[in-house]
N, C-alpha and C positions, 0 to 999 in steps of 0.2 A: 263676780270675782272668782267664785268657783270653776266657772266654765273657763274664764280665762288661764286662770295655773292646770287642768285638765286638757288643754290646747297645748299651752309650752310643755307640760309633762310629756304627751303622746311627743311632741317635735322632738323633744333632746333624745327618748326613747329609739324614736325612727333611727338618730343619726349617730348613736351606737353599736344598736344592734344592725344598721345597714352595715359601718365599719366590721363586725364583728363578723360578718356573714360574709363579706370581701375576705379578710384574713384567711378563713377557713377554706374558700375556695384557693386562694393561692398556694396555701402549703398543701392542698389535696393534688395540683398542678404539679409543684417540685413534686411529689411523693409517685403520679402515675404516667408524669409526663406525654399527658393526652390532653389535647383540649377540646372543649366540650361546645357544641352551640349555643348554649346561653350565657357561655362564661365571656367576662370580660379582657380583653387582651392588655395589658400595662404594658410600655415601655420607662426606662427610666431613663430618658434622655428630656428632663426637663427640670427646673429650681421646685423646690420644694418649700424652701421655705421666703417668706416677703412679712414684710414692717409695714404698719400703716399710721399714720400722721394724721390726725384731725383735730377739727374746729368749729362748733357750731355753736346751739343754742340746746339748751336743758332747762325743762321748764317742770316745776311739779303740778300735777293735775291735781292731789288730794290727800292730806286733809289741811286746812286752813284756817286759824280763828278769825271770827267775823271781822270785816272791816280790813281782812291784809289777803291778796291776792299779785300773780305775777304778770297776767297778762294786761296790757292796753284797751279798753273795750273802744275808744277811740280809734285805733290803726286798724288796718287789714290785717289780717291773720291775729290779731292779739298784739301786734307790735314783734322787732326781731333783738336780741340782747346777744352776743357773744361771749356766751358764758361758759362754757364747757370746751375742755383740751382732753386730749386722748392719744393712747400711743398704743398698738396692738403688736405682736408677734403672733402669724400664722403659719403652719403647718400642714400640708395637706395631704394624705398617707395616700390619696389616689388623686388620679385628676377630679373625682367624683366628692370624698370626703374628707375632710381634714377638722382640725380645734386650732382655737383663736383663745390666747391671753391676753386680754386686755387691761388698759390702767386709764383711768379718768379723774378731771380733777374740775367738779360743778361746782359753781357761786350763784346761789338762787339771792334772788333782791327784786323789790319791786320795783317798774318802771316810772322815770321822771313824770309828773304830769297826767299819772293814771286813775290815781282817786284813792290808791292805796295807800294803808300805814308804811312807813317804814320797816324796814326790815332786813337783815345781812346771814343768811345759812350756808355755810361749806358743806363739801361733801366729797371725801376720797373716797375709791372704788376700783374693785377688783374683779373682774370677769375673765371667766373660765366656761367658752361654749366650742360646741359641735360646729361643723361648717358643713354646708350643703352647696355645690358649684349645681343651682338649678339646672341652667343653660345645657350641661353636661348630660342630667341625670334626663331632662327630657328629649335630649340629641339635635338639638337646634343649634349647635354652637356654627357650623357652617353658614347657616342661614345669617345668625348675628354678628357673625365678621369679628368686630374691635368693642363689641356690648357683650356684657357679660352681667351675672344677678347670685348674686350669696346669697343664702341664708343662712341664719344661726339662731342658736337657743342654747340656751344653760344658766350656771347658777353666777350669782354676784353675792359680794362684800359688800360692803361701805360703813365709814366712819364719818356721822353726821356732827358738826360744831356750832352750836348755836350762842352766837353774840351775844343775845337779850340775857341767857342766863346763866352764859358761859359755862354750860355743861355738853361733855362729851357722849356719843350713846355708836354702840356698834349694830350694822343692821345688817341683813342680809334675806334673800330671794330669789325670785327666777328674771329672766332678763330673754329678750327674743327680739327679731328683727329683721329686715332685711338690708342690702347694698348694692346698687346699682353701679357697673364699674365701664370704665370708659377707657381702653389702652392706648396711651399715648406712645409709647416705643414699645420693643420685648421686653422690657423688665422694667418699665414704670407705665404705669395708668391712673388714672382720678378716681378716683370711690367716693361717691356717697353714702351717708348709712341712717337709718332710718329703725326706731328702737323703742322699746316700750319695757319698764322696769315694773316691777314688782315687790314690795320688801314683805315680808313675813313679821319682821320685826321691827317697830318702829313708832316710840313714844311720842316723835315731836311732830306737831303739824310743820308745813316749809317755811315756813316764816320763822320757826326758832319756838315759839311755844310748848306748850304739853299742848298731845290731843284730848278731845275729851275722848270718853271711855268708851260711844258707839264709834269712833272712828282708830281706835287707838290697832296697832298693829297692821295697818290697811293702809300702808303708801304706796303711792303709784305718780311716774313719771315720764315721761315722755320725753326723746331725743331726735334733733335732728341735727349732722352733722356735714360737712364736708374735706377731703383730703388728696392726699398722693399714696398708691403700695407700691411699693418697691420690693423689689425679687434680689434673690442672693445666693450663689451656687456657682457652680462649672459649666452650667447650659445656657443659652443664652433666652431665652423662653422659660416661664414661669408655667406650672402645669395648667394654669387656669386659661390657658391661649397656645397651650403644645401641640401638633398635629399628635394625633394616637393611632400609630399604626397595629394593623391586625397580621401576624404574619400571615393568615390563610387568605388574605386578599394577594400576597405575594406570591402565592402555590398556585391561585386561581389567576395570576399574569402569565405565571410561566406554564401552566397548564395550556392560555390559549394562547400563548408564543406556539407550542410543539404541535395544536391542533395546526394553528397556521404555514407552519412546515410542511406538515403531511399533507394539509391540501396543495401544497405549493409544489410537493413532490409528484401529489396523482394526477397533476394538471396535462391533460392532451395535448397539447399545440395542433398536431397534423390531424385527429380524429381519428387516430387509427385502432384505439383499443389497445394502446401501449404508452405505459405513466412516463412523463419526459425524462425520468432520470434512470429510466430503463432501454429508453429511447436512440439507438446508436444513428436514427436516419427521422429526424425533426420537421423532414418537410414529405413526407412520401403523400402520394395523390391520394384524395379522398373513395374511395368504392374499391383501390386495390389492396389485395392481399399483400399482408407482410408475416414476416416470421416474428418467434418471439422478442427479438431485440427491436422490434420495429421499420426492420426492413423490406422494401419491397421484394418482393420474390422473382427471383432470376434466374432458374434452373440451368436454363443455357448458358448463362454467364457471357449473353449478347451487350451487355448493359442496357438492355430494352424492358421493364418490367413485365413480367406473362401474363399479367390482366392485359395491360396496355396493347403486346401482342397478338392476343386475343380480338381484342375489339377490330384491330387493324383489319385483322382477316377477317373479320365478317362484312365490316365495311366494303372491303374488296371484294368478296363474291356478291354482293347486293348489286356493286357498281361494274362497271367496265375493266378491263387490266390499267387501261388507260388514265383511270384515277386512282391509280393505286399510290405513284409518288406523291402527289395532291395530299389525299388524305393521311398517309403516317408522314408526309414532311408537316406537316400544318400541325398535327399533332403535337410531334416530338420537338418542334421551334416552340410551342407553347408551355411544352414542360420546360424545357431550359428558360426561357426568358423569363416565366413567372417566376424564377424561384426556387422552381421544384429542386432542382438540381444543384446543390450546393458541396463547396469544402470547407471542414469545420476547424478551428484549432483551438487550442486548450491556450490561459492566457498567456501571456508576453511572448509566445510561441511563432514562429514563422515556417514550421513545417506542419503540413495536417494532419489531422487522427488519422490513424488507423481507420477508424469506421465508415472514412471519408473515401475510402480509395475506389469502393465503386462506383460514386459519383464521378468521379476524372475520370474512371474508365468508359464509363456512357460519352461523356464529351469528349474523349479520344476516336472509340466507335461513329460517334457522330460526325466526324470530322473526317477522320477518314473513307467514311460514305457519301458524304459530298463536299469534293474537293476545293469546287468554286466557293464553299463559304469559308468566310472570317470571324474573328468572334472577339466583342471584350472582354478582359479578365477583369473585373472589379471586386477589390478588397475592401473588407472593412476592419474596423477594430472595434470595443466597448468600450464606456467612459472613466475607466481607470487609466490616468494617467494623463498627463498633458497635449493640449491639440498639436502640436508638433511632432510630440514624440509618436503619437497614434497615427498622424497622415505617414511618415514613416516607416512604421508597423504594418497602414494597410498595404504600402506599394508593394511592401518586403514579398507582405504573404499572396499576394497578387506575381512578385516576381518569382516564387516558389513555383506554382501554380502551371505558369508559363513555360519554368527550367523543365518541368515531369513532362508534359506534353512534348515539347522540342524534341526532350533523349529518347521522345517516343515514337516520334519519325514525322510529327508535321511541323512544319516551317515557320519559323519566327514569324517572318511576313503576314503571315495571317492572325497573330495572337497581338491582341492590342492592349496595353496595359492601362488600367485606372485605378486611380490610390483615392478611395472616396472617404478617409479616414474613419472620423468616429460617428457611429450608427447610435444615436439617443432615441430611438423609436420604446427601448423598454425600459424596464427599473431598475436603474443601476446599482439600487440594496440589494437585488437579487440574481445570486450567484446562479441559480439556473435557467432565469431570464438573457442574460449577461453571455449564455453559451450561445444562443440564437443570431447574436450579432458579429461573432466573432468568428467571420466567413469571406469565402469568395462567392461568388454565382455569374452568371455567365449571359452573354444576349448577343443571339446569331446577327451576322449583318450581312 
C-alpha cells in the first residue's frame, strides 16, 4: 500500500511540476522573445477544453466481511456488472498537460448466482487530476495516427451509503489511471479508461459493513470504463490530435527555398564560367572565350567568334587553300544549326533583346557570305499561356526575325519561316529556365 500512494504521489508530482516548468518557460519566451532549442513551440489554434461520458464496471477489491464478495468466481474475468457512470471536464493548458474534473456515481452489489451474501453500497465521487497526453510527451503521436493514451493521477472524494445500516461516511484519496483514446472525427473519439482508487479514509468494508480494525481505513477499488470526449472551442481539432507546428521549421523551408534560388541563379547552362542570370549569350561554344556578361568574344565585330577564327586559321595553314571553304563553312553550319546561334526575347515579347543583336548579325554575315544559301527562321515560345496563343507568338517572333534580315539587304526568298510554338523541354516554375525557350535559331539549307 505504501509503495502504491509513493507511485501516484511521484505521478501527480511529475504533472505539476512538469505544468509548472512549461508556464515559466513561456513567460521567459514573451519576456526575451528568443527561442531556445529545447523549448517547446505551442500554437493555439486548437479546443482546449472536451467532456467525457462513461460507462462501465467498479468493482471494490478491499476490505470485505466474510461470506460477501463482488466478483463471479464462475465467469471469466469475475463476471461484467454495469455499475459505474461518470461524466468528466478536461482542460489541457498544453497539447502535452492538462487536469480532469471528474464526477462518478458507483453501485457495488453482489452478482446473481455467485456464492455471495447480499449486499447494496452507493458511492458518489469527486476527482480532481493532472493529465498527461503520453503519445505527445514521448513524440509518437505521428506514428499513432487516430490512437492516442492519457494519463492521470490525483486526489478523489466520495460519499459512501450503506443500505445494511443506513449510515452515511465521507471518504477520500489518491486515484491514478490510464485512457486509451480512439478519434473518431476532430472533435469526438471513444476513450477508455482504466483506474485504480485509493481511500485513506474509510470505515466500511464494500458490502456496507464496518471493517474490522486491521483493515479499517485501507479501501481500494478498481475501475474499468468505456465512453465518447468530445472537444469544444473555435478550432476545429481538439489539442490531443492538433498538428503543432514549430515556426523554425518554417525559417528552415524558407531558408532552403533561397538556397534553392541561388543555386538555380549560379546554374551554367553554356559552361562558360558565367551564372545564367548574368549570362547575356546562353548558348556560346564550349572552349571559347567570352566576356563578362558571357559573350563570346568578337573583336572584329565579323560576327565570327576569335576562338572560332582562330582555329579556322590553323586548320587552313595545316591544309591546302583549297580546304579552306570546307573547313570554316562546316564549321560555322554547325554553329548555326546546333543551336549556338540564337535570338532571345523577354516574355509576351515579339521583338528581341538587345543582347541578342549579335546573334542576327553573325546570320546576316553569314548569309551575305554565301549567297546560294537559305535558311529557316524557327520560333519558339515557353508554356505560359495557351497553345494557340504561343503558336502565334512563335510565328510573330520568327516573323520579327525575318523583318531585321530583309531591312538588312538579303531577300525574303531565302528566309523560310517556322512557328514551332511552345518548347516544354524545361520547367515551366522556372523563370530562368523559361528564358532558354523563348527564342529563334536558325538551320542553313
Amino acid at each position: 500500500m505504501k509503495k502504491q500512494l509513493l507511485v501516484l504521489f511521484a505521478f501527480s508530482t511529475f504533472t505539476f511540476v512538469s505544468y509548472g516548468q512549461e508556464e515559466k518557460t513561456t513567460k521567459k519566451n514573451k519576456a526575451t522573445k528568443e527561442l531556445e532549442d529545447n523549448q517547446e513551440i505551442v500554437y493555439d489554434a486548437y479546443n482546449r477544453w472536451s467532456v467525457e461520458l462513461t460507462a462501465g464496471q467498479a468493482k471494490g477489491i478491499k476490505p470485505y466481511q466474510a461470506g460477501y464478495f463482488s466478483s463471479n468466481p464462475g465467469k471469466v474475468l469475475g463476471g461484467i456488472q454495469f455499475n459505474s457512470y461518470g461524466a468528466a471536464a478536461r482542460y489541457m493548458i498544453s497539447p502535452k498537460f492538462g487536469f480532469k474534473l471528474g464526477f462518478n456515481y458507483d453501485k457495488f452489489t453482489n452478482q446473481k448466482n455467485s456464492g455471495s451474501l447480499d449486499f447494496e453500497t452507493y458511492q458518489y465521487r469527486a476527482n480532481l487530476e493532472g493529465v498527461v497526453n503520453a503519445v505527445r510527451l514521448f513524440g509518437i503521436e505521428e506514428s499513432l495516427g487516430r490512437f492516442g493514451l492519457l494519463l492521470h493521477g490525483g486526489f478523489q472524494a466520495s460519499r459512501m451509503t450503506s443500505t445494511i445500516y443506513d449510515i452515511n461516511e465521507w471518504n477520500g484519496g489518491l486515484i491514478f489511471g490510464f485512457s486509451p483514446q480512439f478519434r473518431v472525427t476532430k472533435t469526438i473519439s471513444i476513450v477508455s479508461d482504466f483506474s485504480f482508487l485509493s481511500n485513506f479514509r474509510q470505515h466500511f468494508n464494500w458490502d456496507g459493513s464496518y471493517a474490522d480494525a486491521n483493515n479499517n481505513l485501507s479501501g481500494q477499488m478498481s475501475s474499468i470504463s468505456l465512453g465518447l470526449s468530445i472537444s469544444f472551442g473555435n478550432e476545429k481539432i481538439h489539442g490531443d490530435w492538433a498538428i503543432i507546428e514549430d515556426p523554425r521549421d518554417k525559417e528552415i523551408d524558407e531558408l532552403e527555398a533561397r538556397i534553392g534560388e541561388i543555386e538555380t541563379l549560379m546554374n551554367d547552362t553554356d559552361k562558360d564560367g558565367v551564372p545564367d542570370y548574368l549570362d547575356a549569350e546562353n548558348n556560346s561554344l564550349p572552349g571559347v572565350a567570352v566576356d563578362t556578361k558571357g559573350r563570346m568574344v568578337d573583336l572584329n565585330n565579323n560576327g565570327v567568334p576569335d576562338e572560332l577564327e582562330r582555329y579556322v586559321d590553323k586548320s587552313i595553314d595545316k591544309n591546302n587553300k583549297a580546304n579552306e571553304t570546307t573547313v570554316s563553312d562546316g564549321m560555322v553550319t554547325k554553329l548555326i544549326n546546333d543551336g549556338y546561334i540564337a535570338a532571345y526575347f523577354d516574355t509576351n515579347k515579339r521583338v528581341p533583346t538587345s543582347a541578342s543583336t549579335d546573334n542576327i548579325g553573325f546570320i546576316l554575315n553569314y548569309l551575305k557570305n554565301n549567297p546560294s544559301k537559305s535558311i529557316d527562321i524557327i520560333g519558339y515560345a515557353d508554356e505560359i499561356g495557351s497553345s494557340e496563343y504561343n503558336d502565334k507568338l512563335s510565328g510573330d517572333r520568327a516573323e520579327s526575325i525575318k523583318s531585321i534580315l530583309t531591312k538588312a539587304g538579303i531577300s525574303p526568298s531565302r528566309l523560310n519561316i517556322q512557328a514551332n510554338g511552345t518548347d516544354k523541354s524545361v520547367d515551366k516554375n522556372s523563370d530562368l529556365a523559361r528564358r532558354l525557350v523563348r527564342k529563334v535559331i536558325f538551320k542553313i539549307k
